[in-house]
C-alpha angles and dihedrals in degrees: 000000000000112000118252110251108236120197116221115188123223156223119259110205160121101285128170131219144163099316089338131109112163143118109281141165115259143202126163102243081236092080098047080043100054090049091042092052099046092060094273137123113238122218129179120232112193121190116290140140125326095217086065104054086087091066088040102051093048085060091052125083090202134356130225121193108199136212129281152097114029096262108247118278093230083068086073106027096261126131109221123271111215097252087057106114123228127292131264098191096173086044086050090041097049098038097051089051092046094053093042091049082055102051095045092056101035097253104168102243137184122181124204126213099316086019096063083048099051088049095057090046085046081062102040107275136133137228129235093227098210131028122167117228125032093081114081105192129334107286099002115102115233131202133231138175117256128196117203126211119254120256094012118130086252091052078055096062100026112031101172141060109276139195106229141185113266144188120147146098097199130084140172113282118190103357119248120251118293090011123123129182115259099177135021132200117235085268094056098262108161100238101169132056134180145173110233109257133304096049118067103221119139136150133188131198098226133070108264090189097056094070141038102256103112093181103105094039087051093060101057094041085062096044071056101066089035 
């Protein structure tokens, strides 16, 4: 059986190495790894136009948009707050047009940290800019306990409480239209959210590729197939 090709955006930055220090388009080799490892091709989707992630989506069997940047503030009607961090506009741009691609076609479609944010701003929601707590230091990834809500598509694959992989200080806000929450943290942060079947749309808040549980990228890789 031929593997189902999964997209996974990146980052667009300054980046250094060996003799080289130039802009580049990043993505940290966890991410082509867990799909990899969970039955799936991984392909990497830099920045572009918007106007072409039609055309890119319909060559995708699933799409993953990835962590990153907090997503601008302007996308949801907020002004900054200061802890806000800077913008990536052609990160915001892209991705928005990717997931909404993806929505509009039926690609299945997870989003990760930022990507489960992007996806509730896609539909309409908003973002609560700074929570304390689910960042352990600057650059080290935490952990924290999850709970997921009985009968969602994420209680399907992962039916128990988990200990998952964590780094951010956002979180959703008011969910975006047709969302419902599908995990929650010990305080009550939503950090799960899903579209009703039959779409395959899910994001979580954690990072999936930083640990060793394969079952949400399994199940998109077998939406995928599907």
């Amino acid at each position: 059986m031929t593997k189902p090709l999964i997209g996974v955006t990146t980052y667009l930055d300054q980046a250094r190495w060996g003799v080289w220090d130039m802009p580049a388009a990043l993505l940290p080799a966890q991410y082509p790894r867990l799909v990899q490892a969970s039955g799936g091709l991984a392909a990497m989707l830099p920045p572009d136009e918007p106007s072409a992630a039609e055309r890119v989506v319909a060559r995708l069997d699933a799409l993953v948009v990835a962590g990153g940047a907090d997503v601008e503030p302007v996308r949801y009607g907020a002004a900054p707050d200061p802890r806000t961090g800077p913008p990536a506009r052609a990160r915001d741009d892209w991705e928005l047009a990717l997931v909404e691609a993806a929505l509009a076609s039926g690609t299945p479609l997870l989003g990760i940290c930022r990507g489960m944010q992007l996806l509730n701003v896609a539909l309409g929601g908003t973002l609560v800019q700074h929570l304390d707590g689910h960042v352990e230091a600057v650059g080290v990834i935490g952990r924290h306990a999850v709970k997921p809500v009985p009968g969602t598509r994420y209680a399907s694959l992962v039916p128990e409480l988990t200990s998952v992989p964590t780094y951010h200080h956002q979180a959703v806000d008011r969910l975006g239209t047709g969302l419902a929450p599908s995990a929650h943290a010990e305080d009550g942060t939503v950090e799960a959210i899903e579209l009703a079947d039959p779409s395959w749309a899910l994001g979580v808040q954690w990072h999936p590729e930083m640990g060793e549980d394969l079952r949400v990228m399994r199940g998109l890789v077998a939406a995928a197939e599907a």
